[in-house]
C-alpha positions in Angstrom: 64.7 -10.3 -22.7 66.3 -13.6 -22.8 68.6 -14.4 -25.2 67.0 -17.3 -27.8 67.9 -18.4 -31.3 64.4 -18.7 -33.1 65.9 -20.9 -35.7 67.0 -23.6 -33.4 62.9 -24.3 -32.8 61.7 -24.0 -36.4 62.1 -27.4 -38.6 62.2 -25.0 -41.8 63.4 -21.4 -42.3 61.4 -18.3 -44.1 59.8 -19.2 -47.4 61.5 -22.3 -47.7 58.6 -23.7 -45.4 56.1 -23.4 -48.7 54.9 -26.6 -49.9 56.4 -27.6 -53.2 54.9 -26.1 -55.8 54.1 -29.9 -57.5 52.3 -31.1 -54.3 50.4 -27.6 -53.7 48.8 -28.5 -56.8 48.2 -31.6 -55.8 46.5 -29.9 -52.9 44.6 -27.3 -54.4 42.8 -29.6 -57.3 39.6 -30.1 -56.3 36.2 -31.9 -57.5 33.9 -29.0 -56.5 31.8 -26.7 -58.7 33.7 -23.8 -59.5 31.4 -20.8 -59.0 31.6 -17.8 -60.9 31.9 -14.8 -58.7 31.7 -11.8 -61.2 33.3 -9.2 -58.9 36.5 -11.6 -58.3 39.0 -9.9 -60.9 41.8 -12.2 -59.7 41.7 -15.4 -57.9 43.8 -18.6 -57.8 43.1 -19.5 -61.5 47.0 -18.0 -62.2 48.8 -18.3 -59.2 49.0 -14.6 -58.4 50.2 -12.7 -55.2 46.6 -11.6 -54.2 43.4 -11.9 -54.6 41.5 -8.8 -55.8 37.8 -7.8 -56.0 36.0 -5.2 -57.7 34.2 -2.6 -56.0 32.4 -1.7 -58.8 33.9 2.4 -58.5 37.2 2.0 -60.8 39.1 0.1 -57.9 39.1 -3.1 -56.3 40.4 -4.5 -52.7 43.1 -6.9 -52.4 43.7 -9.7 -50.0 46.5 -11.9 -49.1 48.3 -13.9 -45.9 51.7 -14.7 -46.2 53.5 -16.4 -42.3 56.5 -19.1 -41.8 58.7 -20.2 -39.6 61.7 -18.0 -37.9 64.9 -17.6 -40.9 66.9 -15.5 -38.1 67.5 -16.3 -34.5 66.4 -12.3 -33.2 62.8 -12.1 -32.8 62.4 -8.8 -33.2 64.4 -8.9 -36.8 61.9 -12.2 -37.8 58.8 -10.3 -37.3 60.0 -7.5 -39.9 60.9 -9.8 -42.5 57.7 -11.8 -42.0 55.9 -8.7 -42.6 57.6 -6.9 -45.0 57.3 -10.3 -47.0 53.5 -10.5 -46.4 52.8 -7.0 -47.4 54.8 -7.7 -50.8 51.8 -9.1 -52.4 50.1 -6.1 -52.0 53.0 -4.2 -54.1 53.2 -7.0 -55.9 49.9 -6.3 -57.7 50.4 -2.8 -57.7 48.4 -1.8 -55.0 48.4 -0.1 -51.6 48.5 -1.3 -47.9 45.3 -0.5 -46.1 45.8 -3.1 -43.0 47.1 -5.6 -41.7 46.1 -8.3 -39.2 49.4 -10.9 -37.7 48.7 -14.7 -37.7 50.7 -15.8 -34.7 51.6 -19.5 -33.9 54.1 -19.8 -30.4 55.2 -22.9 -28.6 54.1 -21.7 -25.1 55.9 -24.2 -23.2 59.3 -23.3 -25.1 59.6 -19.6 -25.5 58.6 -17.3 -23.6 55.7 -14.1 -24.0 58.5 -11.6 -24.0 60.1 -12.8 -26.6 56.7 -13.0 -29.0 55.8 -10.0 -28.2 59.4 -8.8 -29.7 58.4 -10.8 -32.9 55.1 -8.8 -32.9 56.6 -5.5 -32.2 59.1 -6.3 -35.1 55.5 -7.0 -37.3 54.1 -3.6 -36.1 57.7 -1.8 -37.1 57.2 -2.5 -40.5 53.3 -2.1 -40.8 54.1 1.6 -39.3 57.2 2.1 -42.1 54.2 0.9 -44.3 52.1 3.7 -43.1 49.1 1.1 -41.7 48.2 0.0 -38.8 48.4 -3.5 -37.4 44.6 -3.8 -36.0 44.4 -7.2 -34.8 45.0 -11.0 -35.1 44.8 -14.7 -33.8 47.0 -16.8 -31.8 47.4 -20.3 -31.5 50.3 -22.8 -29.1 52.1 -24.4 -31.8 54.8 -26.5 -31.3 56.6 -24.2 -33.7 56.8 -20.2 -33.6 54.8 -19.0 -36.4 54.3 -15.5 -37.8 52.9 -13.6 -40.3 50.0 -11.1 -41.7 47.0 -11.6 -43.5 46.8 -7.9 -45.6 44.0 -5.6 -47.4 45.2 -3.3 -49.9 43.6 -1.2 -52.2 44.1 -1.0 -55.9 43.4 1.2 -59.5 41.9 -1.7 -61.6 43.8 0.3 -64.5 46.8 -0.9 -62.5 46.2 -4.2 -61.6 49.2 -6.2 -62.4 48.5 -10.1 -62.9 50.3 -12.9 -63.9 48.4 -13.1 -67.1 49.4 -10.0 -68.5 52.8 -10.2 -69.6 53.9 -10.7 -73.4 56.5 -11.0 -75.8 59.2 -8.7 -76.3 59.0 -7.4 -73.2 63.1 -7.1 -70.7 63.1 -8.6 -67.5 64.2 -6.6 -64.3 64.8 -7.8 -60.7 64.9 -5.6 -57.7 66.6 -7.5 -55.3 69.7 -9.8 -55.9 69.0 -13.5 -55.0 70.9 -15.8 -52.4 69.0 -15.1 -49.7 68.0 -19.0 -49.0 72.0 -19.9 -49.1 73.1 -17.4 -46.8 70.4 -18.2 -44.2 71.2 -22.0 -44.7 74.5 -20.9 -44.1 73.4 -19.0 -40.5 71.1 -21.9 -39.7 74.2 -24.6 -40.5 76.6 -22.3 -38.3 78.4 -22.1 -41.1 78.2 -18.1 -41.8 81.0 -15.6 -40.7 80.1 -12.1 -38.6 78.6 -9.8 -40.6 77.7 -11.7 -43.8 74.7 -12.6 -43.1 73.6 -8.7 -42.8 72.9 -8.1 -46.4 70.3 -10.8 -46.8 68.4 -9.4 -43.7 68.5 -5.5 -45.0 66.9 -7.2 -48.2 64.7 -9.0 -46.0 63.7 -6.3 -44.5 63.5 -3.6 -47.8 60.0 -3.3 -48.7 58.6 -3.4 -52.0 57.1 -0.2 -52.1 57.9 0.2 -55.8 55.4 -1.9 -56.8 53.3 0.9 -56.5 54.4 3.3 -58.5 55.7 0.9 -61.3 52.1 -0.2 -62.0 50.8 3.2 -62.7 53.6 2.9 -65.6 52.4 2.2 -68.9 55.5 0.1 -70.3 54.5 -2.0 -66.8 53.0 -4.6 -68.3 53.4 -8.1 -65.4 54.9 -7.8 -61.9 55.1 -10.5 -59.6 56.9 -11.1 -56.3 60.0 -13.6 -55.9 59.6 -15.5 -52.8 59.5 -19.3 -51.9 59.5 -20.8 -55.6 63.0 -19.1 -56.8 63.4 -16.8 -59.6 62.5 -19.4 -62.0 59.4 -21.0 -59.9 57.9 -17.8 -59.7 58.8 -16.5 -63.5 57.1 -20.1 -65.3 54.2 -19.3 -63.3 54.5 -15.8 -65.4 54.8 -17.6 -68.5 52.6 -20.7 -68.4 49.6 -17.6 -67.4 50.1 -15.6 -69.9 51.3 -17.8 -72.4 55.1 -16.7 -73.4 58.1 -18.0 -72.9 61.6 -16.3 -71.3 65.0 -16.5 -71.2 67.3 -15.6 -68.4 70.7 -13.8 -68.7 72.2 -16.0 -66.0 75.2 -13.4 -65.8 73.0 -10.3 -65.1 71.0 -11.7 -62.5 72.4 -9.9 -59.3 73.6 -11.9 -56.4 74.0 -11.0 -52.3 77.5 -10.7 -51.2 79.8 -14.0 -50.6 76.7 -15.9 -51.8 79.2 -18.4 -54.1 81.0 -18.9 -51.6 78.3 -20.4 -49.2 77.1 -22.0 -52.5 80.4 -24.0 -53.0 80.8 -24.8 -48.8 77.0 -26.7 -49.7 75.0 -24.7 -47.6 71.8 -25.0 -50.4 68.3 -24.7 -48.8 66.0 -28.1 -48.9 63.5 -25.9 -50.6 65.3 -25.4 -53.8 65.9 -29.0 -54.1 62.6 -29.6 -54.0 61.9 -26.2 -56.4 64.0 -28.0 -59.0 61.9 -31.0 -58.8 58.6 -29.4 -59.2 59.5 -27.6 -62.1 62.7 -28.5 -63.4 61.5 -30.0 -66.6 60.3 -27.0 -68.0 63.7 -25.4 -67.6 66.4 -25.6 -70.1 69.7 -27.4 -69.2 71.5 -26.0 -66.3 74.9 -26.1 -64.3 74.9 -27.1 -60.9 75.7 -23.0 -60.1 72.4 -22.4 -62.3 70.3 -24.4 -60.9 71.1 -23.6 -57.1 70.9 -20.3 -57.4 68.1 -19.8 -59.7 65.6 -22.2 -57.9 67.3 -20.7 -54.5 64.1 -20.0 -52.0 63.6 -16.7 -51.6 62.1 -15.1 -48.2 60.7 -11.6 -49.1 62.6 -11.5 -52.4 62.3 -8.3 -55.0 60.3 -7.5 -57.6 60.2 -9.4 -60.5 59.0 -6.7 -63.3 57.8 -7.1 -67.0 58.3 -4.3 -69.2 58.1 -3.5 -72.8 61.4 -2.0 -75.1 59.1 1.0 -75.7 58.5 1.4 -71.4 62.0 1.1 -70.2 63.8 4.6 -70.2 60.5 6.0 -67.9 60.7 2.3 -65.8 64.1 3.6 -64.9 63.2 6.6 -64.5 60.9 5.4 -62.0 63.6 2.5 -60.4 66.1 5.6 -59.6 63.5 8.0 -57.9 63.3 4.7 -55.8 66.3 4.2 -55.1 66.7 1.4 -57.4 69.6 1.2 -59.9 68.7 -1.9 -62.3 69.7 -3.7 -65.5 67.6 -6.1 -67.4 68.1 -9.8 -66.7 66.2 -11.6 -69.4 63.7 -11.1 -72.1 60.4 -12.7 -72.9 59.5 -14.2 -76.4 57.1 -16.9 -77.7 57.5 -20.5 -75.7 60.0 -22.8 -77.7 60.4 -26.2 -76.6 61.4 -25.2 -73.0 59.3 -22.3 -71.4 62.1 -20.8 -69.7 65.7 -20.7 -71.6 68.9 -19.9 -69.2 71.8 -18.5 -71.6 
């Protein structure tokens, strides 16, 4: 196969491609009718990972797309993080991969068909580690390479998790450190040194399969995925749903390796620039290390999980037959005159 870098024909990278979360509500507001659909238990209304209907037997489907532009130059890496970030909105809601179907975009007069089918082979790695099959698709030239899945899952309504369900009192935990939009800004500036740009892509490439099995937990309350908004995008969309507010123990949140010092050489992602615009108002003051970091662009990000006092000894419980060895990094309380506090 020829040799390429995929990032060199992309004007964006990963999940930093999402439209700011200011304008996509711009976007989405609308002047039409909004029709009741009884069997739609989640929709846009809160901004959640998928969208889930009832099948009227104690479980409901869910559906969700998730594609971008290449954040790594191998194709064959880009297609499993593109998937393993699309199928996180399954977990993310606590539910099960059924299927999955790849959205494919590929500038035909610039790469060639070997190496997109390495960027769908990388797609059907992950669906396989997922236990699903990838069973189809669509295809477009685009002047851009484009990839990603639309998913079906499958869900217990008793363990849906929305956006809307979180409340006060309740600890904060994150399942994968953050930095993954500065060290990917760092391999797309040329800036990044052998080897360190490894840990971001085995996060990339983790999938959230815990969401599963955390929903079934009772102390489980909220879970969300942290992806193109930042930690903080995605956790005010948490709060403003289900009314709350949050504070975030800036020194617990876990970090990638060597991600301060990419931070400091300015290798910060457009998209948490324009993060921090969107929804920097509802954030209290910041450093400049804060804010970079927290409202750093996440491509197929960890789990961010709500869970009460009462929930958390079986949560860990839970986190460690995963794999996962976690501390808190926040709490949630009633909104004060900021809706999220970082201490």
């Amino acid at each position: 196969m020829e040799t390429v870098k995929l990032t060199e024909y992309s004007h964006g990278a990963g999940c930093g491609c999402k439209i700011s979360p200011m304008l996509l509500e711009e976007i989405l507001d609308t002047t039409r009718e909004n029709i009741v659909y009884p069997e739609l238990l989640v929709g846009n209304a809160n901004k959640d990972d998928a969208a889930a209907y009832d099948l009227g037997n104690g479980t409901s489907v869910l559906s969700t797309t998730d594609f971008f532009m290449p954040i790594v130059d191998d194709p064959f890496t880009f297609g499993k993080i593109a998937a393993t970030n699309a199928l996180s909105d399954i977990y993310a809601m606590g539910g099960k991969p059924l299927m999955a179907i790849s959205i494919f975009g590929w500038p035909i007069d610039k790469l060639s068909a070997e190496v997109g089918r390495a960027v769908i082979d990388g797609g059907r790695a992950v669906c396989e580690e997922a236990g699903i099959p990838l069973a189809g698709g669509h295809s477009i030239d685009s002047p851009e390479p484009i990839f990603g899945l639309a998913a079906t899952g499958l869900v217990e309504n008793a363990n849906l998790m929305t956006n809307d369900g979180a409340k006060e009192g309740c600890l904060l935990f994150l399942t994968k450190p953050l930095g993954i939009g500065i060290l990917t800004t760092a391999q797309k500036q040329k800036k990044i040194a052998p080897g360190e740009i490894d840990p971001a892509i085995e996060a990339m490439t983790t999938l959230n399969k815990a969401g599963e099995t955390f929903a079934a937990l009772d102390g489980v309350v909220a879970m969300t995925d942290v992806t193109g908004f930042g930690l903080l995008g995605h956790l005010k969309e948490l709060c403003e749903s289900s009314n709350i507010g949050a504070t975030v123990w800036f020194d617990k949140v876990p970090l990638l390796p060597n991600v301060e010092k990419y931070r400091q050489m300015g290798c910060i992602p457009g998209g948490a620039k324009k993060n921090f615009a969107s929804y920097g108002e509802s954030i209290s003051e910041m450093t400049q290390q804060q804010r970079e970091i927290l409202c750093d662009a996440q491509t197929s990000g960890g789990l961010l999980v709500v869970v009460t006092k009462e929930g958390v000894d079986a949560f860990l419980d839970a986190a460690a037959q995963q794999g996962l060895s976690l501390d808190p990094i926040g709490e949630t309380h009633a909104q004060g005159e900021k809706l999220i506090e970082v201490a």
